[in-house]
C-alpha positions as CSV (number, residue, x, y, z in Angstrom):
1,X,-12.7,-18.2,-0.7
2,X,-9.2,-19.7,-0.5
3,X,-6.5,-18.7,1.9
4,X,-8.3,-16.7,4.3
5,X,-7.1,-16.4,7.9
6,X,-10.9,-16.3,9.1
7,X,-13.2,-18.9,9.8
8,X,-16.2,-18.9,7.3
9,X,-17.7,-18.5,11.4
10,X,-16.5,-14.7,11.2
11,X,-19.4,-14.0,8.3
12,X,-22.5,-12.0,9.3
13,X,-25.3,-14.3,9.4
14,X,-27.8,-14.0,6.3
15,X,-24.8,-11.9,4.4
16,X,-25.4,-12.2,0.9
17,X,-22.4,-14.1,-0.7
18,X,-19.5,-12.7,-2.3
19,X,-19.1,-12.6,-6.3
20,X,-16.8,-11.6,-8.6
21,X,-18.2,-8.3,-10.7
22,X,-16.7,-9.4,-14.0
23,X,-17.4,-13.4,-14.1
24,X,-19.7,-14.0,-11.1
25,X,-17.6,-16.5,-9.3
26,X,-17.3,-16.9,-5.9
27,X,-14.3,-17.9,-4.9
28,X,-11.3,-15.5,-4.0
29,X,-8.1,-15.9,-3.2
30,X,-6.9,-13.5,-0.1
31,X,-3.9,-11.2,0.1
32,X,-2.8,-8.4,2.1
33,X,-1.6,-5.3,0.6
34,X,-0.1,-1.9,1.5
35,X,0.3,1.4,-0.1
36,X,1.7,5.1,1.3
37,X,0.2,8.1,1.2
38,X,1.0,10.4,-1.1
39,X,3.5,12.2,0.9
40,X,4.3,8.6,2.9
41,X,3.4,9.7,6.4
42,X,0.7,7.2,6.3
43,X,0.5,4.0,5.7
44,X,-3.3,2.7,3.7
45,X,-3.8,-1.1,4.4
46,X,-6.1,-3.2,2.2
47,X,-7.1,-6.7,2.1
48,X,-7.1,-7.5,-1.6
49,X,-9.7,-10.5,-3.1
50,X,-8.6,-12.0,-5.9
51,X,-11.2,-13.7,-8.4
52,X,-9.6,-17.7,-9.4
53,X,-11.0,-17.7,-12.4
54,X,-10.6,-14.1,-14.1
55,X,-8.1,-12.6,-11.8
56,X,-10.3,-9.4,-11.3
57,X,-8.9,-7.8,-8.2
58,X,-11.8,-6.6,-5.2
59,X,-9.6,-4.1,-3.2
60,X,-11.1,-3.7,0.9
61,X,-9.9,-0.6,3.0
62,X,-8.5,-1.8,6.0
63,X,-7.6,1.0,7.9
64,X,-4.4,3.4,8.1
65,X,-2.2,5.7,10.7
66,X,0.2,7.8,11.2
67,X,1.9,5.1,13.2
68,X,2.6,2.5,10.4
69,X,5.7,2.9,9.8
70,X,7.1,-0.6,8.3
């Protein structure tokens, strides 16, 4: 992957290796992303994957609470 924050360290040992559903290619660009709830009082953040070749899109549920409130 390109652009990642994390060391390629962080990965779980033996963890199969990423790939793109649509074009199998394994490398990604990184992006953060973040998207209200439907009435906004939360706040849903993702990490988003991005494929280099095809641009496919692998969204990745971060986490979300009340408390995000930027």
């Amino acid at each position: 992957m390109t652009d990642h924050p994390r060391s390629p360290d962080d990965a779980a040992p033996n963890a199969p290796e990423l790939r793109c559903p649509l074009c199998a290619n394994t490398d990604f660009q990184r992006e953060e992303s973040r998207q209200d709830s439907r009435w906004g009082f939360t706040s849903h953040r993702m990490t988003l994957l991005v494929c280099t070749r095809c641009r496919y899109v692998l969204h990745f549920y971060d986490a979300h609470s009340i408390f995000d409130i930027d």
